[in-house]
Structures are given as C-alpha cells and as structure tokens.
N, C-alpha and C positions, 0 to 999 in steps of 0.2 A: 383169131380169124376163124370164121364160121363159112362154111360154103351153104347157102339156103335154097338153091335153085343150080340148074346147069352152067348157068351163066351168072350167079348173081352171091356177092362174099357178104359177109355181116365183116368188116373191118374197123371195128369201134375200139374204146379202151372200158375197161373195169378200174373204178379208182377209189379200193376198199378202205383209204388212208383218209379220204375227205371229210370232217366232221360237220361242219357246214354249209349246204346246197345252196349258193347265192347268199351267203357269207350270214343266212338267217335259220335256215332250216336243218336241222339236225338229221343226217342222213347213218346211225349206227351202222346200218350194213352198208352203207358206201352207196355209190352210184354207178352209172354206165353213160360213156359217150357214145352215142351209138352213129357209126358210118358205113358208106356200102358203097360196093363196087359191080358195077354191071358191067360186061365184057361183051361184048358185041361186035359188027363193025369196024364198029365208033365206041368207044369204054367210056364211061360216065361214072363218076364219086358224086357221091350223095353226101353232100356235109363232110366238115374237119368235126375234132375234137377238143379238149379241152388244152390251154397249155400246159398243165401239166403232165397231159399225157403225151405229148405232140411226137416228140421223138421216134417209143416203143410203135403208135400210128404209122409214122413215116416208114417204118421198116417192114410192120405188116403190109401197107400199099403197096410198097417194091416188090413183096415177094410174092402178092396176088397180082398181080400185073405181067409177070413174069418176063421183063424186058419191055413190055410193050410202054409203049408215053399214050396217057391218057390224052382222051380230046376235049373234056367237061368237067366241072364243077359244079354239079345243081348246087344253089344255094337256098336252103328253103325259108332257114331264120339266120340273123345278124347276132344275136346271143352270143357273148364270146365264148362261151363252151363247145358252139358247136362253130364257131367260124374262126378260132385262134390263129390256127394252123395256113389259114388264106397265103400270105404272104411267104411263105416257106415252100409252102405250093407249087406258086406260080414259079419263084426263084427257082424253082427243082425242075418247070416243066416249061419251059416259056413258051410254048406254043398251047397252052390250056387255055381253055373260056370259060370264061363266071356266063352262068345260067343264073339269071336270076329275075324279080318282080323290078319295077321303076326305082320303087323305095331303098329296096334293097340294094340297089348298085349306087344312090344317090348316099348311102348310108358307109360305103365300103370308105371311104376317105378319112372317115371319123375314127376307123381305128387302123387302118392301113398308112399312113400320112405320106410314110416315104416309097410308097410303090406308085407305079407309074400305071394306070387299068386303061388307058387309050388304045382303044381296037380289039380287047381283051375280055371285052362281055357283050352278053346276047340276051336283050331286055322280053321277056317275055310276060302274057297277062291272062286272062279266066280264058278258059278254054284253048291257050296257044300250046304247040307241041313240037316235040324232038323226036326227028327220025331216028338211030342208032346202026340201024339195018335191019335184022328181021323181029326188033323193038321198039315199040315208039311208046313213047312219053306225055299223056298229056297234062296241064296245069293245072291248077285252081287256084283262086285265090284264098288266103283265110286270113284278113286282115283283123290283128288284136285278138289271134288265139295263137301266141296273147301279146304279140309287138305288131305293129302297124304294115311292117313289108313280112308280112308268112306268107309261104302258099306253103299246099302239097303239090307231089306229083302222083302218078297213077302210069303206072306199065300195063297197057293195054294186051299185052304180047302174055302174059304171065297174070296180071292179074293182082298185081301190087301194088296196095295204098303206103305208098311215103309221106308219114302224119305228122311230121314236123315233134313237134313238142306233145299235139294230143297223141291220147290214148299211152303215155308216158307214165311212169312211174318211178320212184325212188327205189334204192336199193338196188341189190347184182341179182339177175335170175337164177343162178349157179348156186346162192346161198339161201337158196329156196324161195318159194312165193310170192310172189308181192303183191298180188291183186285177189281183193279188193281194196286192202284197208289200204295200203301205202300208195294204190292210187288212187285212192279216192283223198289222201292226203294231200297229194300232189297235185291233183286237180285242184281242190278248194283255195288251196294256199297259191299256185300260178295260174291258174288261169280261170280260176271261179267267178269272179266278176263279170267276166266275157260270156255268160249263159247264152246271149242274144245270137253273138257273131259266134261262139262253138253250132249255135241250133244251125245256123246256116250254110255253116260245115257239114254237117249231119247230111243234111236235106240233100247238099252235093252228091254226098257221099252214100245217100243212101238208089243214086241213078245208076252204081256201078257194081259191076260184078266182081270183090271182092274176095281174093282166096290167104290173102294177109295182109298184116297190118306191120309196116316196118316204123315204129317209134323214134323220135332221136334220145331215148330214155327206157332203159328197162328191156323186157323180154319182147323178142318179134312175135307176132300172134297168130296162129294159123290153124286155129281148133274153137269150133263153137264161138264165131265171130258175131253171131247174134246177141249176144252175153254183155260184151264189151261195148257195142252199141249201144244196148239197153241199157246198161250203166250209165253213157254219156248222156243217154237220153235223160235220163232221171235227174242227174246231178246238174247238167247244166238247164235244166227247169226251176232248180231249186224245192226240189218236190222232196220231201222227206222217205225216208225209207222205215223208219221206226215208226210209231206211232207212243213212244215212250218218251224220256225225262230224261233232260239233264241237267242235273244241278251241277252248277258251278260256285266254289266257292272262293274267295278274297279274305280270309279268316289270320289276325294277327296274336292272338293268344292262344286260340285254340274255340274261341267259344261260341263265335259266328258259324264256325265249321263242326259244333255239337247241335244245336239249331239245324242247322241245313241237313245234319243226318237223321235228324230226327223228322225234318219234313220230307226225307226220303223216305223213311220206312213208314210213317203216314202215307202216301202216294202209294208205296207198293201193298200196301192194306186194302189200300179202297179200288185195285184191280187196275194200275197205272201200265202196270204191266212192265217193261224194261225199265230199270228207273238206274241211270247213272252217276255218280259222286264223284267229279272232279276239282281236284286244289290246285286251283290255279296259280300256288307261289312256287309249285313243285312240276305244273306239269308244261310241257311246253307249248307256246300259243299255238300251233298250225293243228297240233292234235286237237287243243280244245277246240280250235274254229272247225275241225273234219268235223267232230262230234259236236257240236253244233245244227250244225248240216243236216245229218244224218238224221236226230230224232227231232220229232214234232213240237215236243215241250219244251221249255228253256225256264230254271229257274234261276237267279242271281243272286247269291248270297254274298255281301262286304260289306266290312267296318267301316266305319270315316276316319278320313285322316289328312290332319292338315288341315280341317278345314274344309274337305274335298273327299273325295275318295282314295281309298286302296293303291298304290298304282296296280296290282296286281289285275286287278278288277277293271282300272282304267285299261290296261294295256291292250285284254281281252276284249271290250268293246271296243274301241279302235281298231283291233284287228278284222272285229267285223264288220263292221263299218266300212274298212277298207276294200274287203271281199264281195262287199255287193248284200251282205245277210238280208234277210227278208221274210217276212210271209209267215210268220210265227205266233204261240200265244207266252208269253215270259208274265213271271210273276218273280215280285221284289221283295228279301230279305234285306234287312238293314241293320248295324249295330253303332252304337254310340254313347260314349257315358253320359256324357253332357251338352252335344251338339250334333245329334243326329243327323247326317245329310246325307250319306250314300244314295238311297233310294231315289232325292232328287236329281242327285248328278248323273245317275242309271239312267233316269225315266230323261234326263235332256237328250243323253247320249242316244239313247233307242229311237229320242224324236227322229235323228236325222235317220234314219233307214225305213226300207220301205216295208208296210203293212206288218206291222209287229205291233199284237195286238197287246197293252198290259192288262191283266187280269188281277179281279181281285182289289183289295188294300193290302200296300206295303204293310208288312210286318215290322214295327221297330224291338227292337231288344234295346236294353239299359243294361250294356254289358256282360250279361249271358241269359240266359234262357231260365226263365222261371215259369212256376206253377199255371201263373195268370196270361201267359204267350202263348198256352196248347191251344184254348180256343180260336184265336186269329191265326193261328200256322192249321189248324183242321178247316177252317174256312178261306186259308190259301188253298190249300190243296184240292179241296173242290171246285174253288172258284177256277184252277190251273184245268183239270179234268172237263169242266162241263166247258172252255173258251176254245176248245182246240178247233 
C-alpha cells in the first residue's frame, strides 16, 4: 500500500511468482495488479486484482479505509486480473456500486453468475461524472484499448489519468525499470492492434491537464509525462523508432542461421546501422514481435519443413499478423535441400498484413551457404537498404 496524494492509496498486489502474463507472455520479473483508493466524502476503489492476489488486497483495502465502507467501484476493464475480486467485494460491502461503461455491467454476469448486481450499478458513458465531494470524476470512453467496455476515469480535483491497461507495463517497479522496453513489450503484444482506438485515447487525453498517470499495470507516472505520450504516440502509429534491422531467423541445423549472420554483417558493412539477430526457436514471440516494431527492416530467415515452413518462423508471422504488423520493408531467406518453399509460405503469410513491402529476390540456400549465395545475399542486402 502506497499513499500517492492526500486522499489517494496505490492498493494493488506485486505478483513476482507469475511466469506467464495471460497464460502467453513470460513476465521474469513478475507483474503488478495495480488498484486504488480515493477517500473523500464518498471513497471510490479503482479496479480489484488479480485472484491470486485477492486476499493480501482485501486486507490492504481494510486497512486504507480505516473503518470507513466504501461507496464505489469504478470498473474500468472486465479482465479478470483486474475484476476477480468483484464478487468478494460486494459480499464484504453490500451497499457498494459498480461504476461502470453499458458493456461492462452487461459483461459483469459472465463471470459473476451467482451474484445478484440489481440496484447495484451506475451505468455511466463519454464525458459522464462522479461527484465524491471535493473530487470529481469524469469518464471516457476507450473501447478495444484493448476490450470493448474500457474507459478511463480522470480526477479533475488532483489531476489524475486512470488509464486502464494503457501506459501499462510488465514487471514490478520495485525491481527496477521497466519502461521502455518491457512497455513497449506490453503494448505490442496487448494492445498493439488497437493503434486506431489507443490514437483516440490519446486525442482525449491529450484536452487534459495531466499531473499522473495511474496504470492498472506497472509503475504510476508522475515525472516527464510528455515521454510516455510520446511513446504511445509512436507505437500505436506503428512508426518505427530504429531505422535499423532485424533478422529473424527459423534455422534447424544451424545453417540457415549462418546465412542470416552473414547477411547481417553485410548490412552492417554497408552502413545499416543497428542490425539485430534473433532466433527465433530460442527467443520468445512477444519479444520478437516488440522488436519487430521497433526497427524499420525486417529480414526472414527459415528452412522448409514438412513441406511448409518452420513452425518457428510460422509462429512469428502469425503473431504478427495478429498484432496488426505493417508498413514495413522485409526481405526473404529460404533453405531447402530438395523442396525449397519457406520463402513462399513467408511471402503468402506477409500477403495478408498491411503495406509490407518485400524487397529484393528471395535468397534460396541448398542446405547451407556456399561460395556462389554471397552475390544474391549482397544484392539482398542492398535491395533491404535502398526499399526502406
């Protein structure tokens, strides 16, 4: 329990035991449920936690409260991490009101089944507010950043953005830093698809006087708030931040991924500038899809297999695919003893995403990299260079 204002607690959980964020993403430093308490008049809780943490919460909230029974539960997202706790809640305070979007109340049954919410919630929409007393509250909407019933709220009084899930990040603040990379992780991989409805977030958010940002993920932010904007601004445009490379590679003996290092240190010869080497049977997708993101190049190196591709290689364009990827210039390494096909199954996959340009002729190898492949991997690398 954090006190962050005169009237306002950070009462969240750290949960350094989680190896998987949404049962996909590898969190090694853990995570944070982040919840809060405003003491007013009228007391309002910002978001439960996760169940696992639910308990240790319950006892923080009791003893930031200090006798008093709350009168609110903003609800900002329906994510059971951050709405587990709903039903334990109410059971603890029966005279509490779900605050929440249409969606989100119409949503509360799907995981609540045996609680009774009749007279129990306060349907609110863009621009609607909550008095508290010398605090008021107003809404926004932020639908599909990154579920369909989000808002934020915004404390007029103090000056406080409640951003749901954005401006979130992986990992405990306590165990040092986490922004940019582990948010910029966490953006790509939850809510990176959503560039359109995050920009419309933005835009809201950019009419208000702003002195923090309370996440339901990660550190609350209250320094150099321009930073973090500007981040969001970037990322959910899909604008790259590098203007460098990064090879990916899909490599089952080793030899497709001697190749691709070798077309990396071509690229960094001819002035590529940042040039990256990831293996993708070692590293994890949400990293590769940040870095993805991040730099401007994108090269693809896998074998065939099966008939088809890699999955390694599959897996990684699907995941970008998923995420919305776009706007790129990627260039295709392929290997194959006898049935070369990777590069086709790349170039189908890449069809379906938006403005990804390929450059160049696929490179095929026959197995490994010989004498007679430096000339077509030095005219990849150019062709990657002059398509950006």
């Amino acid at each position: 329990m954090e006190r962050l204002t005169d009237d306002l607690y950070l009462i969240g959980a750290e949960d350094p035991d989680l190896d998987l964020f949404e049962n996909q993403y590898p969190v090694p430093d853990g995570i944070t449920y982040n919840s809060y308490l405003l003491l007013d008049e009228q007391t309002a809780i910002f978001d439960t936690v996760d169940r696992r943490c639910g308990a240790k919460w319950l006892a923080d909230l009791e003893e930031a409260l200090g006798g008093r029974t709350p009168d609110y539960l903003i609800v900002h997202h329906m994510e059971p991490d951050h709405s587990a706790c709903i039903a334990d809640l109410l059971a603890r305070y029966p005279s509490l009101r779900i605050v929440a979007t249409d969606r989100a109340i119409r949503m509360l049954p799907l995981y609540f089944a045996d609680t009774d919410f009749t007279d129990r919630t306060v349907t609110v929409g863009e621009g609607g507010t909550l008095s508290l007393g010398r605090h008021t509250l107003r809404f926004l909407t932020a639908p599909m950043v990154h579920w369909p019933e989000v808002m934020v709220s915004y404390d007029e009084t103090d000056r406080t953005l409640f951003s749901a899930d954005a401006f979130g990040t992986f990992g405990i603040p306590s165990r040092g830093e986490a922004w940019p990379d582990e948010a910029r992780r966490y953006y790509y991989n939850i809510c990176g698809k959503y560039g359109v409805q995050v920009q419309a977030l933005l835009r809201k958010a950019s009419a208000l006087e702003i002195a923090r940002i309370c996440p339901l993920h990660g550190p609350v932010l209250t320094t150099n708030l321009a930073s973090y904007f500007g981040w969001y601004d970037l990322w959910s445009r899909c604008t790259p931040e590098s203007d460098g490379v990064l090879v990916a590679v899909a490599s089952i003996h080793g030899c497709t991924a001697a190749a691709a290092e070798q077309l990396a240190e071509m690229l960094r010869k001819k002035g590529a500038g940042e040039v990256e080497v990831l293996d993708l049977c070692r590293c994890d997708p949400s990293q590769a899809v940040s870095e993805a993101f991040r730099l401007r190049r994108l090269v693809l190196a896998a074998s065939s297999y099966d008939g088809g591709l890699f999955p390694p290689m599959h897996a990684f364009l699907h995941h970008l695919q998923q995420k919305g990827f776009g706007d790129r210039s990627v260039a295709l390494v392929e290997n194959g003893s006898w049935a070369p096909v990777a590069a086709r199954v790349m170039g189908e996959m890449l069809s379906g995403m938006k403005r990804i340009r390929c450059v160049g002729t696929p490179v095929t190898l026959r197995g490994r990299l010989r004498q007679e492949n430096l000339p077509a991997l030095e005219a990849l690398a150019e062709a990657l260079l002059a398509g950006a």
